[in-house]
Biopython code that builds the backbone (N, CA, C, O; Angstrom):
import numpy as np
from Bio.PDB.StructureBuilder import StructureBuilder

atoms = [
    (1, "UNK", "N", (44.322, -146.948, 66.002)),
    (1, "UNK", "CA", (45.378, -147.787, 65.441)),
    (1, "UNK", "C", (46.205, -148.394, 66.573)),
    (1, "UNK", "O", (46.533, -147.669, 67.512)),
    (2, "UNK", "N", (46.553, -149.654, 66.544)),
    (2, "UNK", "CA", (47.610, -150.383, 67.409)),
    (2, "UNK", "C", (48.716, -151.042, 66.539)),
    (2, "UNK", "O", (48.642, -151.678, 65.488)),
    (3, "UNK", "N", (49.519, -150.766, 67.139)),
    (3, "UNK", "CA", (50.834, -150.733, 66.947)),
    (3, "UNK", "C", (51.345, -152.547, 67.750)),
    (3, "UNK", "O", (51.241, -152.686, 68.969)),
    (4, "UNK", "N", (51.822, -153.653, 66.915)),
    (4, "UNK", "CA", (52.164, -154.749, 67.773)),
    (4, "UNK", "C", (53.686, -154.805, 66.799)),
    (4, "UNK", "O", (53.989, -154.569, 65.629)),
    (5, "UNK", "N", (54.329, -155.220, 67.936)),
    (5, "UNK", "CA", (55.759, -155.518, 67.685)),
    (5, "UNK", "C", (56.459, -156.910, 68.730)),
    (5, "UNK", "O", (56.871, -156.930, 69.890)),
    (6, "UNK", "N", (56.344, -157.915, 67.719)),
    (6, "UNK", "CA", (57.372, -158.929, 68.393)),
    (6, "UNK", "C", (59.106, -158.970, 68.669)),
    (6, "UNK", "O", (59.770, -158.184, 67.993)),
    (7, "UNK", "N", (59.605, -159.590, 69.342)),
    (7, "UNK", "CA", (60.977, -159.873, 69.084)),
    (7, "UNK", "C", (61.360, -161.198, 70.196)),
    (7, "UNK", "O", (60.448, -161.738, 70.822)),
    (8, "UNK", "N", (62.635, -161.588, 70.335)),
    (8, "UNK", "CA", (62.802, -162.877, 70.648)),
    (8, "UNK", "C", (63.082, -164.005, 70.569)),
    (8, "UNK", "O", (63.317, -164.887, 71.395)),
    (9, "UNK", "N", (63.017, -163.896, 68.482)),
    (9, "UNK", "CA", (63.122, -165.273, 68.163)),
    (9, "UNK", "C", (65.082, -165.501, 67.444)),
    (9, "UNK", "O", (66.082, -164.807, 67.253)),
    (10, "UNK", "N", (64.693, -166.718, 67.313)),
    (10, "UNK", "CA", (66.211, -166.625, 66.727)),
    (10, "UNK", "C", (66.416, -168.199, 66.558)),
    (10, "UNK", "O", (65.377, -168.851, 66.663)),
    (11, "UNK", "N", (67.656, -168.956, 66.297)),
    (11, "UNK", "CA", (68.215, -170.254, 66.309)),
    (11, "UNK", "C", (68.692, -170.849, 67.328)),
    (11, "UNK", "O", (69.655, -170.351, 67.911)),
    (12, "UNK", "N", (67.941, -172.419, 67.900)),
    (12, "UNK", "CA", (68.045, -172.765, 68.929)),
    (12, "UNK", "C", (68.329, -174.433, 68.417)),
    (12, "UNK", "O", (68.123, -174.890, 67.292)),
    (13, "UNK", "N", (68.791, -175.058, 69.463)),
    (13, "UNK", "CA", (68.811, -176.557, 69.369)),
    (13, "UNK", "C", (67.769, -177.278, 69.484)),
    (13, "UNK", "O", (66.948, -176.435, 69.846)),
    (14, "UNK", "N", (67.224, -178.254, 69.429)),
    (14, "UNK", "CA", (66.154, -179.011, 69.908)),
    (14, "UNK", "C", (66.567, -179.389, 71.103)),
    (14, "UNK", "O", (67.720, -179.747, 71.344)),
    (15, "UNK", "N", (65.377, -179.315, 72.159)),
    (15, "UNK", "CA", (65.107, -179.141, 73.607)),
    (15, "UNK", "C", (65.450, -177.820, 74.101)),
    (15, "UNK", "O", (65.309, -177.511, 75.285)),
    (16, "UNK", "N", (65.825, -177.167, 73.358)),
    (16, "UNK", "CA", (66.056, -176.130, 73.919)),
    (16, "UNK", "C", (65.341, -174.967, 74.265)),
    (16, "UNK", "O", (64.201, -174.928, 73.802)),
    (17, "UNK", "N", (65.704, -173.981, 74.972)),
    (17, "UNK", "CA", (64.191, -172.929, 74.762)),
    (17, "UNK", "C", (64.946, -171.652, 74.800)),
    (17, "UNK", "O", (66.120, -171.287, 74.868)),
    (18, "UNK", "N", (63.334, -170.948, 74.701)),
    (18, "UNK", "CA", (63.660, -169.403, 73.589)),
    (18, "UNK", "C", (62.077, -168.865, 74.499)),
    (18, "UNK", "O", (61.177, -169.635, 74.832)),
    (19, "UNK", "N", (62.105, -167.543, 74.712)),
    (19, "UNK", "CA", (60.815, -166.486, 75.376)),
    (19, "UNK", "C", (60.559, -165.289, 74.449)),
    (19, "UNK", "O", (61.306, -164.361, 74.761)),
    (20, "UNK", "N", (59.742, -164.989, 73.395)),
    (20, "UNK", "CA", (59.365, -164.293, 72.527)),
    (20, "UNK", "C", (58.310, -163.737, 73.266)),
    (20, "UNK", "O", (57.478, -164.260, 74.008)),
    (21, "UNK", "N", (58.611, -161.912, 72.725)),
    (21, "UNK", "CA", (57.643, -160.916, 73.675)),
    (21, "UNK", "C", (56.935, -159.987, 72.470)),
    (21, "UNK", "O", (57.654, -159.628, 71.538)),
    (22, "UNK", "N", (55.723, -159.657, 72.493)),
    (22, "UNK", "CA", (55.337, -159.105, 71.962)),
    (22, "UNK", "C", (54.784, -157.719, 73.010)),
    (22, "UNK", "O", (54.576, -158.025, 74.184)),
    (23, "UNK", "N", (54.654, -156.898, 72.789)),
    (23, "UNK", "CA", (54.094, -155.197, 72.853)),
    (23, "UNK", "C", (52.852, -154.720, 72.102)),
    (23, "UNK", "O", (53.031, -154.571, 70.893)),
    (24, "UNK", "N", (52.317, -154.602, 72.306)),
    (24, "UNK", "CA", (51.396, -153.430, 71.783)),
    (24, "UNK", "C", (50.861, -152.043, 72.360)),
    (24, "UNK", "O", (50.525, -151.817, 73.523)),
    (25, "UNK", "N", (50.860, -151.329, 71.474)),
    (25, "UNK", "CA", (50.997, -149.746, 72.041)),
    (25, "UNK", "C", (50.131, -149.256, 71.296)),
    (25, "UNK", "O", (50.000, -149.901, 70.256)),
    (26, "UNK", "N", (49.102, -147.876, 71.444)),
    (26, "UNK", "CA", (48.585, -147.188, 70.595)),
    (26, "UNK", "C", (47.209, -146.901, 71.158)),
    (26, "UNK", "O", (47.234, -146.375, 72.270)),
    (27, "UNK", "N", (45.948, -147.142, 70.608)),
    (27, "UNK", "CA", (44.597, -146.955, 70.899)),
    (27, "UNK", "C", (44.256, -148.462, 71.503)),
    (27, "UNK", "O", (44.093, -149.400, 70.722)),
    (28, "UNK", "N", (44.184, -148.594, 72.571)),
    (28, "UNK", "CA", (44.108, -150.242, 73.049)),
    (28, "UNK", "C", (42.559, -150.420, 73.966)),
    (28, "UNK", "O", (41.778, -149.534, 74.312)),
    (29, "UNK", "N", (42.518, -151.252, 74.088)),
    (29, "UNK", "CA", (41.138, -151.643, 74.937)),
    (29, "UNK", "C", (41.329, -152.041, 75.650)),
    (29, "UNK", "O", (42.053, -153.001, 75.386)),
    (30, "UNK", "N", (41.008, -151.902, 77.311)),
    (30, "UNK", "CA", (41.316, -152.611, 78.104)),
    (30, "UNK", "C", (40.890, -154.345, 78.156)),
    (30, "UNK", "O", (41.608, -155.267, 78.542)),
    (31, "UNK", "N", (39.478, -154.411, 77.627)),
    (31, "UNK", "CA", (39.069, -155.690, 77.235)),
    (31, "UNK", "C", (39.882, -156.108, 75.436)),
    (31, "UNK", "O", (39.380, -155.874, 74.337)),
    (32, "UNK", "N", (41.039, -156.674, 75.697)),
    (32, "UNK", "CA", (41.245, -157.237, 74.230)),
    (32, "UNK", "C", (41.571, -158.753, 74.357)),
    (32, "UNK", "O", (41.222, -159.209, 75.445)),
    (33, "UNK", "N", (42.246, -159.788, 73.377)),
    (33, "UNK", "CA", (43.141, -161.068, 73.678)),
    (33, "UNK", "C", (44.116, -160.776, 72.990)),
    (33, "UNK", "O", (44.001, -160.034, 72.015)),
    (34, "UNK", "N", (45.179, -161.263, 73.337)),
    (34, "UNK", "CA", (46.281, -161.199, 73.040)),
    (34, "UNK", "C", (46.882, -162.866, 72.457)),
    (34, "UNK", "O", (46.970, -163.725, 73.334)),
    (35, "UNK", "N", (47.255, -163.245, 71.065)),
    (35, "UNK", "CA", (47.819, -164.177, 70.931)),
    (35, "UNK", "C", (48.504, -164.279, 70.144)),
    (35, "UNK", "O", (48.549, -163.420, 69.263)),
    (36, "UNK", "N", (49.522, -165.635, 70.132)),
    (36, "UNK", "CA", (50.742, -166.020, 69.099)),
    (36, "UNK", "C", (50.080, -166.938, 67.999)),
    (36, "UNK", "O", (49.292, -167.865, 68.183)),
    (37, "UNK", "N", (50.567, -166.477, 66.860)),
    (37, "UNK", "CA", (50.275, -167.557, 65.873)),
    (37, "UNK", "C", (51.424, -167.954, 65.600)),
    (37, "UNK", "O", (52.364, -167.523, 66.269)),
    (38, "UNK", "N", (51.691, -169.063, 64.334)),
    (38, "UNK", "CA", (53.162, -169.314, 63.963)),
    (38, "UNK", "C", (52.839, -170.498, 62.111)),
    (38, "UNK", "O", (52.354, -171.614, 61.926)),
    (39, "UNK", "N", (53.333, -169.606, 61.325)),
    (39, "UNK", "CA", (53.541, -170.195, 60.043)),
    (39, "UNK", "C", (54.632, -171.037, 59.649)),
    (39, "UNK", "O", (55.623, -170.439, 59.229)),
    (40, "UNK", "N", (54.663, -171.936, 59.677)),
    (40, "UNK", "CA", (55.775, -172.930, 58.864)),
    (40, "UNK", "C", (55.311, -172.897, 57.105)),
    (40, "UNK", "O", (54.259, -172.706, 56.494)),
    (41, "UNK", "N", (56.804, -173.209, 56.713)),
    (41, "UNK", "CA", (56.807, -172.849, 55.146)),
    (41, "UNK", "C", (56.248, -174.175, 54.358)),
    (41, "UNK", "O", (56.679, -175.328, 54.377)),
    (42, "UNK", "N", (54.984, -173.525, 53.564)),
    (42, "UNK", "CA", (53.939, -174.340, 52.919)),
    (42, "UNK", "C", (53.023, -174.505, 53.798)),
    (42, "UNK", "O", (52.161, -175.314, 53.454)),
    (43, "UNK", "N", (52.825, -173.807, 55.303)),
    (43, "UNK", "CA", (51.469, -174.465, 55.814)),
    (43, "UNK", "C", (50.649, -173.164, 56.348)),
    (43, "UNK", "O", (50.952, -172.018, 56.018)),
    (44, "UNK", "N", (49.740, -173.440, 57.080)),
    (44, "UNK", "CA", (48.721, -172.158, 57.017)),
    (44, "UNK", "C", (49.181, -171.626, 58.384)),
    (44, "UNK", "O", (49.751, -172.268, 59.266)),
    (45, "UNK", "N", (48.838, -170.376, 58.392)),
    (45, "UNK", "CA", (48.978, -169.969, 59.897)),
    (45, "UNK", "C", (48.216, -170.444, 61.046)),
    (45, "UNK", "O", (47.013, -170.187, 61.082)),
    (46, "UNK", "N", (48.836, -171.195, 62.120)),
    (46, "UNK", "CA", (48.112, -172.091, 63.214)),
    (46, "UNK", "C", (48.455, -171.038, 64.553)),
    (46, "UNK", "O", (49.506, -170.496, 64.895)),
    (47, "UNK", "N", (47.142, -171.014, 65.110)),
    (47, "UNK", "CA", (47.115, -170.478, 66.847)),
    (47, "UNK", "C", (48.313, -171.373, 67.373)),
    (47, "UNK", "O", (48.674, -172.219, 66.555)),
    (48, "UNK", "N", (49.027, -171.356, 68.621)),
    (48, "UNK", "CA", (49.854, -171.521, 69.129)),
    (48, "UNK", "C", (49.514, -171.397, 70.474)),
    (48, "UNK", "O", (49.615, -172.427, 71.140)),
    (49, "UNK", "N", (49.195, -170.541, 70.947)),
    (49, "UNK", "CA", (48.482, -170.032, 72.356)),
    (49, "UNK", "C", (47.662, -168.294, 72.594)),
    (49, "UNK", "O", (48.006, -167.378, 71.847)),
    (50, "UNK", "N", (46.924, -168.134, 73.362)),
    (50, "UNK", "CA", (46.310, -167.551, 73.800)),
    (50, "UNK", "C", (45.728, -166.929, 75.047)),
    (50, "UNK", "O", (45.363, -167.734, 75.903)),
    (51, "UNK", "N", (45.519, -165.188, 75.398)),
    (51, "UNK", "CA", (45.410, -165.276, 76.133)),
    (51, "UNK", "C", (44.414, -163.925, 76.861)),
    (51, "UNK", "O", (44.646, -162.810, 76.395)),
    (52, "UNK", "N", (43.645, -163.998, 77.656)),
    (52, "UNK", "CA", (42.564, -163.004, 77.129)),
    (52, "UNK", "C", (42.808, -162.039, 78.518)),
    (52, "UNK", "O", (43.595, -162.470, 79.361)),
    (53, "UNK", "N", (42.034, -160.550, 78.784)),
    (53, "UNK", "CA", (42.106, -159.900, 79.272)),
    (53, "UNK", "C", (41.634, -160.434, 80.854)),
    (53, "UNK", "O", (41.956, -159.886, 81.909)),
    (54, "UNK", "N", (40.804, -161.626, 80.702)),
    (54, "UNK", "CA", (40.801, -161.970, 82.327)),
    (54, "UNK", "C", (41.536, -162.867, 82.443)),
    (54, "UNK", "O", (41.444, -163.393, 83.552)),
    (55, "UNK", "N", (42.592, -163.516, 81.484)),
    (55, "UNK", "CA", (43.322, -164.839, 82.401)),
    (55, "UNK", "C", (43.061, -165.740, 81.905)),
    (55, "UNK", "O", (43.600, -166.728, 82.403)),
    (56, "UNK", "N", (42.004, -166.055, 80.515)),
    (56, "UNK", "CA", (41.904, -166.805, 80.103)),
    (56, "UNK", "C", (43.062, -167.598, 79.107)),
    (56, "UNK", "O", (43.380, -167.059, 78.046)),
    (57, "UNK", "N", (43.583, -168.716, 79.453)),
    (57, "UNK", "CA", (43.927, -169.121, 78.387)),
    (57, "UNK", "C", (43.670, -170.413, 77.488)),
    (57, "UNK", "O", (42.873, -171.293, 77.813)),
    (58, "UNK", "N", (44.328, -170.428, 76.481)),
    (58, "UNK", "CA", (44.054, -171.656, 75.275)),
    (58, "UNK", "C", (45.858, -171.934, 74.458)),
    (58, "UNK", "O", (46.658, -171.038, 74.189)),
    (59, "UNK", "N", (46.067, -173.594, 74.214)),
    (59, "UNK", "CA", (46.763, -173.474, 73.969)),
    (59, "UNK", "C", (46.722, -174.781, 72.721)),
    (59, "UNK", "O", (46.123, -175.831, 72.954)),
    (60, "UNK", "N", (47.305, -174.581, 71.657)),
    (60, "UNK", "CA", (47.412, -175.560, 70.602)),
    (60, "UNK", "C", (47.865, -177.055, 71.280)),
    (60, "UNK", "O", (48.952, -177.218, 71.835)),
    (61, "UNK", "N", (46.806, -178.144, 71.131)),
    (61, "UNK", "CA", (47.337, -179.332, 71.524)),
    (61, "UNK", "C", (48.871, -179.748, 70.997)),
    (61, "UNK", "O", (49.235, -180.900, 71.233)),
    (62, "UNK", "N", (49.692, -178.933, 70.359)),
    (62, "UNK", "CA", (50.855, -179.478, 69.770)),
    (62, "UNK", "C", (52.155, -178.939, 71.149)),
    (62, "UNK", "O", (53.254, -179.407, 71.447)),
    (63, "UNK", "N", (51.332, -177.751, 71.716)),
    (63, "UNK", "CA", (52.450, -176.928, 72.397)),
    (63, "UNK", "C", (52.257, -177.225, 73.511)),
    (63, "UNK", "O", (53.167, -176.870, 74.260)),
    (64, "UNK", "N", (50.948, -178.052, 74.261)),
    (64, "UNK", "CA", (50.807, -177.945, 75.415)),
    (64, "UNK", "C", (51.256, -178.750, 75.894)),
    (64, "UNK", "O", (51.478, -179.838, 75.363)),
    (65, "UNK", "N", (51.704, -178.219, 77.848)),
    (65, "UNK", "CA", (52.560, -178.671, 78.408)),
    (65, "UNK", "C", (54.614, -177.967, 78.193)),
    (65, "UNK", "O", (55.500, -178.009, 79.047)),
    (66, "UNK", "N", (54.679, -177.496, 76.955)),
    (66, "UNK", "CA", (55.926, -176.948, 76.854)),
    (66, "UNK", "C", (56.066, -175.447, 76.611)),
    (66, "UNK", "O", (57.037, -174.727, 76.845)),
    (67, "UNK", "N", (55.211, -175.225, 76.236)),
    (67, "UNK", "CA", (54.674, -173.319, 75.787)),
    (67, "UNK", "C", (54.080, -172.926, 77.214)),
    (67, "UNK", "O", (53.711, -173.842, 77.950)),
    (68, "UNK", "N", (53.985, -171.764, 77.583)),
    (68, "UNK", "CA", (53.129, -170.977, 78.332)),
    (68, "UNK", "C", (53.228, -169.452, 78.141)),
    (68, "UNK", "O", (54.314, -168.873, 78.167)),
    (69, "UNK", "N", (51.930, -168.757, 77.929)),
    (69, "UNK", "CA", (51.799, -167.365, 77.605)),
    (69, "UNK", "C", (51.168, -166.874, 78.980)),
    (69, "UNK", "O", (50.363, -167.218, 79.845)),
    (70, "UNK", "N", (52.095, -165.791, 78.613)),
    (70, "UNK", "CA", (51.819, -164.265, 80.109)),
    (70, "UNK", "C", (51.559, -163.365, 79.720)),
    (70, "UNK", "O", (51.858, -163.139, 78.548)),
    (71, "UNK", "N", (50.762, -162.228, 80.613)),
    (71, "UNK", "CA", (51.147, -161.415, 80.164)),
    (71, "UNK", "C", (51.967, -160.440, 81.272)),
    (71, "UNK", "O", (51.617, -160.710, 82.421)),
    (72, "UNK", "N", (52.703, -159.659, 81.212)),
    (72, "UNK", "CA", (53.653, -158.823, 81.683)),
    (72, "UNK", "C", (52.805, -157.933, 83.105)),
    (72, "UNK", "O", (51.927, -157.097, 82.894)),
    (73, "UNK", "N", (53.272, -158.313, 84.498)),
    (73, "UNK", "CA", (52.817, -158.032, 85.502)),
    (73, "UNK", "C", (52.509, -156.242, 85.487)),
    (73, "UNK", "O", (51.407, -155.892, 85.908)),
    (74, "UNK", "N", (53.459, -155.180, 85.018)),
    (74, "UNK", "CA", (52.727, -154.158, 85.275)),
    (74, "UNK", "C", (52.640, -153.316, 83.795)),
    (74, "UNK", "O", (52.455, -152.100, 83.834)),
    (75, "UNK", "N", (52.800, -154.114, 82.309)),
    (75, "UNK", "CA", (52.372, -153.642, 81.663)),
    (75, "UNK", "C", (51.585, -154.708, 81.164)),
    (75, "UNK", "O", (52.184, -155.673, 80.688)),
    (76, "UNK", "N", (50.169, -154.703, 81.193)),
    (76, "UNK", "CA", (49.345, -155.958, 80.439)),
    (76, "UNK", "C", (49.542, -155.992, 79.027)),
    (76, "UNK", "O", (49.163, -157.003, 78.436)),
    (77, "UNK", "N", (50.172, -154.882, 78.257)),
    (77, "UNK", "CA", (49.763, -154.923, 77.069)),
    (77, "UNK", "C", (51.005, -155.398, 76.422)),
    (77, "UNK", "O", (51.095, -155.219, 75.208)),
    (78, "UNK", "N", (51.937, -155.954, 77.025)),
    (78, "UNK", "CA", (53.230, -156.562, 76.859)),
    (78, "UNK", "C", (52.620, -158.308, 77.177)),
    (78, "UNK", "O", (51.895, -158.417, 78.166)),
    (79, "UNK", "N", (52.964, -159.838, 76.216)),
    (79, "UNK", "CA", (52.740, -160.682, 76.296)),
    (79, "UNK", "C", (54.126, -161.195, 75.938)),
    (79, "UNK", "O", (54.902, -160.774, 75.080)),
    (80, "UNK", "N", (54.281, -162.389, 76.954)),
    (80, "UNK", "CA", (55.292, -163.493, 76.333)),
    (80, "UNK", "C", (54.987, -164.539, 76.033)),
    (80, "UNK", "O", (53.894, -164.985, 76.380)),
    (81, "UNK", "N", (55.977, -165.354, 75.193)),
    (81, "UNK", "CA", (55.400, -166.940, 74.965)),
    (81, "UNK", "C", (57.151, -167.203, 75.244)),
    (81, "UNK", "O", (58.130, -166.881, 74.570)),
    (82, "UNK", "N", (56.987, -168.099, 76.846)),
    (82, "UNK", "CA", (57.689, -169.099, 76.935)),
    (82, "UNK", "C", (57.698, -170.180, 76.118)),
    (82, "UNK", "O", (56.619, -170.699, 75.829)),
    (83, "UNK", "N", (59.127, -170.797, 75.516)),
    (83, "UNK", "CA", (58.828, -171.906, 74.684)),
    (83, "UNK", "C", (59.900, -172.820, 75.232)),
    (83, "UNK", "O", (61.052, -172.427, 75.052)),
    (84, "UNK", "N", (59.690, -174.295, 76.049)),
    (84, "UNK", "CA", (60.834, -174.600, 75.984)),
    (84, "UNK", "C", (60.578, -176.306, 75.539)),
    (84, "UNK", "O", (59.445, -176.528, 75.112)),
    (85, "UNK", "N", (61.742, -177.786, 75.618)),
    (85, "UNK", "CA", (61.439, -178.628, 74.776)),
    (85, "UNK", "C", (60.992, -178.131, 73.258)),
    (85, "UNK", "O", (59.968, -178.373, 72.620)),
    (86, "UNK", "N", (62.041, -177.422, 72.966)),
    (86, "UNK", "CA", (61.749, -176.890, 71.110)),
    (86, "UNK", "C", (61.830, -178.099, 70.416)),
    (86, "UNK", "O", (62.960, -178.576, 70.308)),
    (87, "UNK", "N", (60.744, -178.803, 69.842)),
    (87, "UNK", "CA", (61.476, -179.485, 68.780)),
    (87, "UNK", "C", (61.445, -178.955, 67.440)),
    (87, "UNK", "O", (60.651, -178.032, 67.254)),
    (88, "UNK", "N", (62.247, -179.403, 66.326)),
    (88, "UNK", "CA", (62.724, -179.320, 65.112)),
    (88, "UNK", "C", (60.901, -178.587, 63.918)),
    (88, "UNK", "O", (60.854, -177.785, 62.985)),
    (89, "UNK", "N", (59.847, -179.338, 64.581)),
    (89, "UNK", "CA", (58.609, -178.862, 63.893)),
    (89, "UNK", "C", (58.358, -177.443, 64.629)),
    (89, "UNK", "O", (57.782, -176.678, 63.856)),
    (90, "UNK", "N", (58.660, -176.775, 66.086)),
    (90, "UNK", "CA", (58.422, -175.753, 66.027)),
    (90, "UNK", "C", (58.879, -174.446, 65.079)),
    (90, "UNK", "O", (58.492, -173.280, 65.156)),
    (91, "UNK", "N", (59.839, -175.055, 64.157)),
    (91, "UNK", "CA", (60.448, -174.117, 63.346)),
    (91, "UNK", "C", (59.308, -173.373, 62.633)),
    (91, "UNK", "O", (58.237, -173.936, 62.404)),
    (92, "UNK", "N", (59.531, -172.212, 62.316)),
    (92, "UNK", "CA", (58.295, -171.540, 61.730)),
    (92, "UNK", "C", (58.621, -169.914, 61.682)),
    (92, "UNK", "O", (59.806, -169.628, 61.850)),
    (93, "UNK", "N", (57.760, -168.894, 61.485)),
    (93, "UNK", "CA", (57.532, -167.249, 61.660)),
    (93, "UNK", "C", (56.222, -167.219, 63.297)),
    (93, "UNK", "O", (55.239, -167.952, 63.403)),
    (94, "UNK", "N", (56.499, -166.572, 63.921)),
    (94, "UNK", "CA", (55.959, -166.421, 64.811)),
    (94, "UNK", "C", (55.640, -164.980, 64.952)),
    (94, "UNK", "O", (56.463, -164.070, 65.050)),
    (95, "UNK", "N", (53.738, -164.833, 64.950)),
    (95, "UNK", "CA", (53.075, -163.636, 64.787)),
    (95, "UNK", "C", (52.527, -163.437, 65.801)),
    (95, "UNK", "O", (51.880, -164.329, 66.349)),
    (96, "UNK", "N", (52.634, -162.348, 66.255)),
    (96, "UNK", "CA", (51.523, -161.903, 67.491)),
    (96, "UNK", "C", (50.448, -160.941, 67.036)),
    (96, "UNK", "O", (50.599, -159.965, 66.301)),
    (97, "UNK", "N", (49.170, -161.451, 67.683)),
    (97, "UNK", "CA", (48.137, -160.379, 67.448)),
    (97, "UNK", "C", (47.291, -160.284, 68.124)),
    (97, "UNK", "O", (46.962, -161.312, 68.716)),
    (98, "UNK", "N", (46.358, -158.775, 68.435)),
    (98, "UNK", "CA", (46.070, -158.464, 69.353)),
    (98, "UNK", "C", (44.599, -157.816, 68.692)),
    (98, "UNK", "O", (44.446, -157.232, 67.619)),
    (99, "UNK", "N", (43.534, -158.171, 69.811)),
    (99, "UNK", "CA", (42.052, -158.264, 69.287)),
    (99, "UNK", "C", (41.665, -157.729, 70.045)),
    (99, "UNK", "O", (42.012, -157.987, 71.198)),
    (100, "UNK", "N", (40.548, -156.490, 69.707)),
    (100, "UNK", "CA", (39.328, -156.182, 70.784)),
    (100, "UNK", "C", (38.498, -155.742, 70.042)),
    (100, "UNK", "O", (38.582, -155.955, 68.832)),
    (101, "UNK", "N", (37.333, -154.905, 70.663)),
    (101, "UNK", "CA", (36.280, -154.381, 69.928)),
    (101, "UNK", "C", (36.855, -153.102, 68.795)),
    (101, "UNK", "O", (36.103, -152.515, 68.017)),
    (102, "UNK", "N", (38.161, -152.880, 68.906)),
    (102, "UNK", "CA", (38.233, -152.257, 68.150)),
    (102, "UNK", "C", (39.376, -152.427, 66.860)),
    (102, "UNK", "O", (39.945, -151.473, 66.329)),
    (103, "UNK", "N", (39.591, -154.052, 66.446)),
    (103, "UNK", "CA", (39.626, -154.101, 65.638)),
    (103, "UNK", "C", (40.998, -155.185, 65.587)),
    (103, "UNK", "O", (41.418, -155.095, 66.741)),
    (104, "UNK", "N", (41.673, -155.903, 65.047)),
    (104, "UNK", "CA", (42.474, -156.895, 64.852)),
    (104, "UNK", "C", (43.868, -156.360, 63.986)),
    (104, "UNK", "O", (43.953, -155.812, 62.886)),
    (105, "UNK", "N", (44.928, -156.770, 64.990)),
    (105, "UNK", "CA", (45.882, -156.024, 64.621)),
    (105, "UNK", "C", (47.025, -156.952, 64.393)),
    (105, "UNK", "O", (46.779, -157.821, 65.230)),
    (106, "UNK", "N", (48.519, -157.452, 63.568)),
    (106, "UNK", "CA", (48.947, -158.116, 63.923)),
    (106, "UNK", "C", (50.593, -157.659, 63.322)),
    (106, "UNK", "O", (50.974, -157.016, 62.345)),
    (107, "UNK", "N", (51.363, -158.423, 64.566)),
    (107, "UNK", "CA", (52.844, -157.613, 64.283)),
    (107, "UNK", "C", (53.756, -158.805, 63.120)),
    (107, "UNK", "O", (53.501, -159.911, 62.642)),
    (108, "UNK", "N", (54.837, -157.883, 63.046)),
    (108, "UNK", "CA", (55.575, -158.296, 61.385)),
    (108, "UNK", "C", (56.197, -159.779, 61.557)),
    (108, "UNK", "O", (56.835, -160.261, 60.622)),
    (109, "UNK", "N", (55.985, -160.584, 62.900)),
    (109, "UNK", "CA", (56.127, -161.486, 63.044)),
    (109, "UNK", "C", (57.874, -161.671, 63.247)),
    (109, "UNK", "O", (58.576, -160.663, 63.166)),
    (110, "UNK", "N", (58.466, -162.963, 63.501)),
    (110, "UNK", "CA", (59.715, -163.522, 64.279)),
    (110, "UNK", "C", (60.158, -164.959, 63.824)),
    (110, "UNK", "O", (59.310, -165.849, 63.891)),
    (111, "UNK", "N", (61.136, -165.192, 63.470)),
    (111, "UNK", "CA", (61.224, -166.198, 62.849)),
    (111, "UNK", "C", (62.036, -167.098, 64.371)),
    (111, "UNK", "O", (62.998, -166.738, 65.049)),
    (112, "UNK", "N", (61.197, -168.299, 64.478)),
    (112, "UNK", "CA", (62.338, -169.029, 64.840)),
    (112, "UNK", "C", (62.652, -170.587, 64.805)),
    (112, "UNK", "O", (61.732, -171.404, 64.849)),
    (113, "UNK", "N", (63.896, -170.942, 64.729)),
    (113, "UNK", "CA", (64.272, -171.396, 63.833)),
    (113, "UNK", "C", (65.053, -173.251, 64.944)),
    (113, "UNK", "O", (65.988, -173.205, 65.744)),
    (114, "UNK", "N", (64.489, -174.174, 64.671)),
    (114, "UNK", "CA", (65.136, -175.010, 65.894)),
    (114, "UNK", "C", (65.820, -176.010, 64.914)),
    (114, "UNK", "O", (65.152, -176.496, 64.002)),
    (115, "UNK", "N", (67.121, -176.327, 65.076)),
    (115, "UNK", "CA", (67.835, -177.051, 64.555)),
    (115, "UNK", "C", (68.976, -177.075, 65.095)),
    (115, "UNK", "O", (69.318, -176.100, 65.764)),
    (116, "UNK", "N", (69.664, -177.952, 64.974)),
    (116, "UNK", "CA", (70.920, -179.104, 65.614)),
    (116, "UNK", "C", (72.129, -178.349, 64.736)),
    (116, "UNK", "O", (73.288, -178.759, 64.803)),
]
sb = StructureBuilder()
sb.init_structure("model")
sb.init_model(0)
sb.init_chain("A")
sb.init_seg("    ")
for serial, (resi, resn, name, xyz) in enumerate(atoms, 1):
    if name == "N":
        sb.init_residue(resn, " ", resi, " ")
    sb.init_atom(name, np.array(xyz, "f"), 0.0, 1.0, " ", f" {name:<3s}", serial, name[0])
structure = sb.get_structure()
């Protein structure tokens, strides 16, 4: 079992920015990916960015260039998503989840919220 827990999010202005961290703890794999999704109300849950156990990353053509995901220099199993240039459509729930061979896990998610 893995255990993922976000936090980070909250109410921001447009242009503004916000760094949401997710954790995961428990039975982990050293080979897993680690990524953010994010739901806006009425739409489906969309990837956001991504980021895999060698360095790989991927990032939603909507975020790129203003998002960037890490993961945490001496705990890998700690990820952030820098977010900055927020505009008003990043508003949404923001989920993190975490994948390996042993199975797909995902935390209770973060709301955040960009408005003037």
């Amino acid at each position: 079992q893995v255990q993922v827990v976000e936090s980070g999010g909250g109410l921001v202005q447009p242009g503004g920015s916000l760094r949401l961290s997710c954790a995961a703890s428990g039975r982990i794999s050293s080979i897993n990916t680690m990524a953010w999704y994010r739901q806006a109300p009425g739409k489906q849950r969309e990837l956001v960015a991504l980021i895999g156990s060698g360095g790989s990353l991927n990032y939603a053509d909507s975020v790129k260039g203003r998002f960037t995901i890490s993961r945490d220099n001496t705990n890998k199993n700690t990820v952030y998503l820098q977010m900055n240039s927020l505009k008003p459509e990043d508003t949404a729930v923001y989920y993190c989840r975490h994948s390996s061979a042993l199975g797909i896990y995902w935390g209770q998610g973060t709301q955040v919220t960009v408005s003037s």
